[in-house]
matplotlib code that plots the C-alpha trace (Angstrom):
import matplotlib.pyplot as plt

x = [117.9, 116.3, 115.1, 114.7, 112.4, 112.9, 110.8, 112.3, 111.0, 110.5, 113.9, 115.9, 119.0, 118.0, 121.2, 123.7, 121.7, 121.9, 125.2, 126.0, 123.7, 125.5, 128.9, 127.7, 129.3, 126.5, 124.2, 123.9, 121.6, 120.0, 117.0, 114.7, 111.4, 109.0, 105.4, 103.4, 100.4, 98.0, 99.1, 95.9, 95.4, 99.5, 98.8, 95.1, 96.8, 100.0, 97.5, 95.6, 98.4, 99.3, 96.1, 96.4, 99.3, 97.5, 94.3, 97.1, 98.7, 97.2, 96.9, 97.1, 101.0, 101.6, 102.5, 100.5, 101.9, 105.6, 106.1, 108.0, 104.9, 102.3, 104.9, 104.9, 101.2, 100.4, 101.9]
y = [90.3, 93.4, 96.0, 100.1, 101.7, 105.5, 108.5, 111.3, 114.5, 115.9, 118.1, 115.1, 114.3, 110.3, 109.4, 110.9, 109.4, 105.7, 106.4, 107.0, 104.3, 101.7, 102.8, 102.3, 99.0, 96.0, 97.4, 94.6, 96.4, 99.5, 100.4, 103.7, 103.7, 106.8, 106.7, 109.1, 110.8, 108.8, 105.5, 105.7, 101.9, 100.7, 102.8, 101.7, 98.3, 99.7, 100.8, 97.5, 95.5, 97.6, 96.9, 93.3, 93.0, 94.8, 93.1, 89.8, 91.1, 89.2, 92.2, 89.9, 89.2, 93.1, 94.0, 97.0, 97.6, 98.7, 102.0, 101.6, 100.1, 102.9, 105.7, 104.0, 103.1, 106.3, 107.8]
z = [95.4, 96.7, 94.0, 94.8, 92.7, 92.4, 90.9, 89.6, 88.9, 85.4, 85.9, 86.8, 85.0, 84.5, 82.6, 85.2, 87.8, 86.2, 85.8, 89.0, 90.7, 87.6, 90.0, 93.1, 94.8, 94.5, 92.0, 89.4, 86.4, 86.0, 83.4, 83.0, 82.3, 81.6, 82.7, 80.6, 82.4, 80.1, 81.9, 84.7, 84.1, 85.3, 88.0, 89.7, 89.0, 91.2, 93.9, 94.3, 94.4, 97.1, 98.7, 98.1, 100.1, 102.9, 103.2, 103.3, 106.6, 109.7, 112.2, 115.4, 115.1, 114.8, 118.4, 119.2, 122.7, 120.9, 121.1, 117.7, 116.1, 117.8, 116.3, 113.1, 112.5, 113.8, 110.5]

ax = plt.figure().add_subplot(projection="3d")
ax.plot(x, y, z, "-o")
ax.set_aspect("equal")
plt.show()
């Protein structure tokens, strides 16, 4: 199961979009949740799981001489 999580912005419509992401062929569930400005704390803990998944990445099998990879690292 893969999961997509989207941000919308403040003007967003968040009940048409469910709706129309609820009809889309595949989609198995939908649910909304608001994050208030006050929730610093979920967020730090967002950002250093982040970086917990980079510091886990072993750099040597990440070919280097791809062009692919150069374009994309160089981002």
């Amino acid at each position: 199961m893969t999961q997509i999580l989207v941000t919308l912005d403040n003007n967003a419509d968040a009940s048409l979009l469910r709706r129309m992401i609820e009809n889309m062929k595949g989609v198995l569930a939908t649910s909304v949740q608001s994050i208030k400005k006050g929730e610093k704390e979920d967020t730090e803990e967002w950002i250093n799981n982040l970086h917990a998944i980079k510091r886990s990445i072993n750099p040597d099998l990440i070919d280097m001489s791809d062009e692919r990879t150069k374009y994309i690292m160089s981002k």
